[in-house]
N, C-alpha and C positions, 0 to 999 in steps of 0.2 A: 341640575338645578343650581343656580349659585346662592351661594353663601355670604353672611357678613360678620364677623367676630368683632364680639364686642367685649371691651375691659367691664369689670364690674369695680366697687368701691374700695376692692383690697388691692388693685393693682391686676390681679390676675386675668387671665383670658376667661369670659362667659362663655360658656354655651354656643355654639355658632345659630345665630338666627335666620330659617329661612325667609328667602327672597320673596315678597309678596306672591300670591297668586292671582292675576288676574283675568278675566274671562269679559269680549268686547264684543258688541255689536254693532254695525250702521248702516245707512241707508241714505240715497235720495228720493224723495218720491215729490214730483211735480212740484211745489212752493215752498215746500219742507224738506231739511235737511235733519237727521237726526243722527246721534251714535251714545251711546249707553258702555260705560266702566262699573266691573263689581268686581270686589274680591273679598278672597275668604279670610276673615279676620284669623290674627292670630292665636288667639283662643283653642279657633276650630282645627287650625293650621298645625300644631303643633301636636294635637291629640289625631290628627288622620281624620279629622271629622269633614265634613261637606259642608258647605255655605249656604247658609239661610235665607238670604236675597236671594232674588229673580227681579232683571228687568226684561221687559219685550217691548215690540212695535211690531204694529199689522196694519195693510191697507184696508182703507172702509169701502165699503160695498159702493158708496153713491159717490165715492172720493172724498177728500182728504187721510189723515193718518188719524192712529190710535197707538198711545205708549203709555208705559204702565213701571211701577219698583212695587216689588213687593219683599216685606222683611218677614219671617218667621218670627215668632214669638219666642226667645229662653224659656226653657221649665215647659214648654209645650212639647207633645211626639208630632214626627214629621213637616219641624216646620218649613225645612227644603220643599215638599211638597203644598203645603199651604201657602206659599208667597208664590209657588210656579201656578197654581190652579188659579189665586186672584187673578195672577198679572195676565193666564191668557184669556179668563171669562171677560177682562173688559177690553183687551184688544179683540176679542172676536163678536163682542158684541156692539152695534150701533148705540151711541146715546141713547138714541128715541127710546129704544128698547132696555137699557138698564136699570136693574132692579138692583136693588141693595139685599133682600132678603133671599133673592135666588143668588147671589154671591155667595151670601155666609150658606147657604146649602150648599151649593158645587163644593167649597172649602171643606165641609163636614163629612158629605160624601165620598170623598177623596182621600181624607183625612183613615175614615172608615173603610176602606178597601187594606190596609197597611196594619191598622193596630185599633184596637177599642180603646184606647185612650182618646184623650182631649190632646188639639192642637189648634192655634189660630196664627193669624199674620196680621200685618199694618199694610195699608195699600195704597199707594197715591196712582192715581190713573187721567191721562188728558186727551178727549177728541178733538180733534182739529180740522177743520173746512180749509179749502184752497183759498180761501178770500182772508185769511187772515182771523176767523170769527172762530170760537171753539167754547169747550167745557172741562172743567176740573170736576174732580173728587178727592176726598181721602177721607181714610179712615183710622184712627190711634194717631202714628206721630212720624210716617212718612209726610213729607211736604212736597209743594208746587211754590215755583217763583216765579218770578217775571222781570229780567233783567230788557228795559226798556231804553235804546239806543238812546234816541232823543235826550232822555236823563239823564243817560250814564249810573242808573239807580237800581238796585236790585230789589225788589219788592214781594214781602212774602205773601201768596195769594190762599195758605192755608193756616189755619191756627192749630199748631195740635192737642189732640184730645186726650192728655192726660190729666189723669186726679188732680193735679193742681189747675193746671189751666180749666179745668171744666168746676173747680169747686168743690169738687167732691172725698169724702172720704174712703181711703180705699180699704182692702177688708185687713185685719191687723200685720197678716206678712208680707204685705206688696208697698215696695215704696209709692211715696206720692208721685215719682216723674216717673211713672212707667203706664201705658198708656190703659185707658178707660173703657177703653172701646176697640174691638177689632170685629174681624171676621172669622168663621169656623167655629166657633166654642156654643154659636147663639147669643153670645152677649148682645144685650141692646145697644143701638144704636141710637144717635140724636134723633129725637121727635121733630119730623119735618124733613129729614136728611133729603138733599136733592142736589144734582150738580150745581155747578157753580159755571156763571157765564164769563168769557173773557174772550178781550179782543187784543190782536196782532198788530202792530206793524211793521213795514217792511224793516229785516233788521235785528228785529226784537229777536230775545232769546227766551225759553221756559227752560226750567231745572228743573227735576223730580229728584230726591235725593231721601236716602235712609238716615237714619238715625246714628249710624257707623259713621259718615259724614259730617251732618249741622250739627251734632254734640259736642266733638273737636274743632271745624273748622269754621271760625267765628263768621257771623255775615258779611260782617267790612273786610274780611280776609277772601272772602268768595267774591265780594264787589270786587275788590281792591284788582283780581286775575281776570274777571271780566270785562272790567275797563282795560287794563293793558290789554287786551288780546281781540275778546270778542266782538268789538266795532266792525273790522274786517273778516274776521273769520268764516263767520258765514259762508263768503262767498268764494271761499277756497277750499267746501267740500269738507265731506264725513271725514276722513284722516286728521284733516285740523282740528275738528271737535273733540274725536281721539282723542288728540294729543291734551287739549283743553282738558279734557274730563280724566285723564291721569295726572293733569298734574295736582288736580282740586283731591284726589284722592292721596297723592304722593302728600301734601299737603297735612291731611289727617293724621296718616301714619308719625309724620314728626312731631305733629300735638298729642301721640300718645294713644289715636285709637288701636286699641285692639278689639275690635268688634268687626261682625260682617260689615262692609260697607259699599254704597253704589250710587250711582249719580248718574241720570241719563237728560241730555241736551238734545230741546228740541228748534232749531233756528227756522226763521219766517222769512224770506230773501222776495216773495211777492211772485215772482218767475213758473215758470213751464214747463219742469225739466224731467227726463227722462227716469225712468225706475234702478237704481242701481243698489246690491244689496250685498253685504260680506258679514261672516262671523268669523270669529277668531277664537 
């Protein structure tokens, strides 16, 4: 594993700190190009702990794709398993068929295989059609974007649902930016909760990304990487995207996150093209 030594304020040599850990996945499937970066913050990194993100992608039954981030919650048990169980109940399930309340069960159940304790996660999830036409979710304070060629504009298509942004008072030991709403615990969820509609065009890019991310890496600083790059990326295949989605995470790390963080790009290129699939 490499290393990096760093001075501390008295001159002397710190600590050597390990090298990120990163874990990738990507795909092409027909119109959609996608690849997904997480890694385990340093927090967890340095105690031998596991990474509380999860993202995935699965093909849909009738076609198109389905991608999904999911964060584990701090102060929660197993939330490794809580953001793997969101992320694969909504890649394996159609839109049509998506429940919110059979989420937070699968979360619970799974949860409760491991330990009677309480655990939950944040979950941003997006189905996508071959025509460019698709659906968002999320839940707490993963997000979905929409970085739209034509504009050159990154646009965020979630608002997240923490005690501040929802108004709410939280209970006396939880700060107000830490989120309101998740899945697994049973917490309520927004009255009305339903996907969200959004459309493609050829070109366009979506972002799913945790909180290990947009907390550090300001939005005009994720614009600022998508403009220089992802105009053409697209069409140069999952490796590019890769590469894109490490540097937005290498990114974070210099702003100081040490938290789990992941960020998975899903590009819309309109095209035909063959199934190709890698993990790393």
């Amino acid at each position: 594993m490499q290393q990096q030594t760093l001075i501390d304020n008295t001159g002397a040599p710190a600590a050597p700190r390990p090298a990120p850990n990163f874990t990738s996945t990507s795909a092409r499937h027909n119109a959609w190009t996608v690849a997904g970066v997480s890694l385990t913050g340093l927090r967890h990194h340095m105690n031998g702990q596991v990474g509380e993100d999860h993202l995935t992608h699965g093909v849909q039954p009738e076609g198109g794709i389905a991608v999904a981030v999911g964060d584990g919650v701090s102060g929660g048990a197993c939330g490794d398993i809580a953001s793997k169980i969101a992320t694969l109940y909504c890649t394996t399930t159609p839109a049509g068929q998506f429940d919110f309340q059979t989420l937070d069960t699968a979360v619970q159940h799974a949860i409760s295989l491991h330990t009677d304790e309480r655990g939950a996660a944040t979950v941003a999830a997006v189905w996508a059609e071959d025509d460019g036409r698709g659906h968002a979710m999320h839940v707490g304070d993963c997000r979905v974007w929409q970085w739209r060629k034509a504009e050159r504009r990154l646009l965020p298509l979630t608002r997240d649902q923490t005690y501040t942004q929802l108004g709410e008072l939280p209970p006396s030991h939880i700060p107000p930016d830490n989120p309101a709403r998740m899945v697994g615990c049973g917490c309520r969820l927004d009255p009305g909760a339903k996907l969200q509609p959004l459309q493609m065009a050829p070109g366009d890019l979506l972002l799913l990304t945790s909180d290990g991310l947009h907390d550090f890496l300001s939005a005009w600083k994720i614009e600022e990487q998508l403009n220089r790059r992802a105009a053409s990326i697209i069409r140069h295949g999952p490796q590019a995207l890769l590469r894109l989605a490490r540097t937005l995470l290498h990114g974070a790390l210099q702003e100081g996150s040490e938290d789990d963080a992941s960020v998975l790009l899903l590009g819309f290129d309109g095209s035909q093209t063959r199934i190709e699939t890698s993990m790393l």
